[in-house]
N, C-alpha and C positions, 0 to 999 in steps of 0.2 A: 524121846523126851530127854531133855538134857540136865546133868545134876543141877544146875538151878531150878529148873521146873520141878524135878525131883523135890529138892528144898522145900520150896515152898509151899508144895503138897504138906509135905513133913511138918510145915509151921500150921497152916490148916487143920490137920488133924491132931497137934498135939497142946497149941498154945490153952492155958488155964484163963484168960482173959472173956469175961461176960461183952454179950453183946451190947448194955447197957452203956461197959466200960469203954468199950471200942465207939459208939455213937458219942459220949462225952467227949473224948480225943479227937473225932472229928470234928466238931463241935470248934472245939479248942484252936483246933490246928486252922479251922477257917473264919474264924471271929479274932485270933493273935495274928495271924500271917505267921504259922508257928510252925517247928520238926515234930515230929511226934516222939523226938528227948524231953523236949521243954513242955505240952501237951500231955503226953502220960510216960512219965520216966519209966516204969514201970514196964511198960508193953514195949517198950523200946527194948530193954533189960531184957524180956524173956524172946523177941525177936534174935537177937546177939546172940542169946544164947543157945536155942533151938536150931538156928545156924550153922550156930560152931557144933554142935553135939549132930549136927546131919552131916558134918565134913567126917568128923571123927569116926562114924560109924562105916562110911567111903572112903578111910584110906585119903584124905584131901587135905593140903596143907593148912594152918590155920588160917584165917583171913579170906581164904579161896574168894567168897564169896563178895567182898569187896570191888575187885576188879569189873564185878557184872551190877552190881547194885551197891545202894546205901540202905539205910535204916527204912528210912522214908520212902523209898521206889519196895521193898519188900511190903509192906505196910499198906501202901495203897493198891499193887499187886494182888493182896488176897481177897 
C-alpha cells in the first residue's frame, strides 16, 4: 500500500464531516459543474488538512500529496 492509499485511509477514518454534509456537496458539485472548494469549502479545508497532518506524521514534505492528486480526486476517491 502506498502512502497515498495510506492517506486516504487516514482521511476516511478521521474526517469530522456527516454523511448528510458529504451528499449536499455531491449534490452541489453535480447540479454547479463545481470543485468541492466552491461546493463545501469546508470539507475541502479539512481534506488539506488531514493530508498535510498524514505527511507530517510520515516524515513527507509538505504538499507530497499534490503531485498524486488534487482536492477533488482525494474527495471522490473516498
Amino acid at each position: 500500500m502506498t502512502h497515498f492509499d495510506k492517506a486516504l485511509q487516514y482521511v476516511r477514518d478521521n474526517h469530522r464531516w456527516s454523511d448528510a454534509e458529504e451528499q449536499v456537496a455531491l449534490e452541489r458539485i453535480n447540479a454547479f459543474r463545481c470543485d468541492i472548494s466552491s461546493a463545501y469549502p469546508s470539507i475541502a479545508d479539512e481534506i488539506n488538512d488531514l493530508m498535510e497532518e498524514y505527511g507530517q506524521d510520515n516524515d513527507l514534505p509538505e504538499g507530497w500529496w499534490y503531485e498524486l492528486a488534487d482536492t477533488d480526486e482525494v474527495f471522490i476517491n473516498l
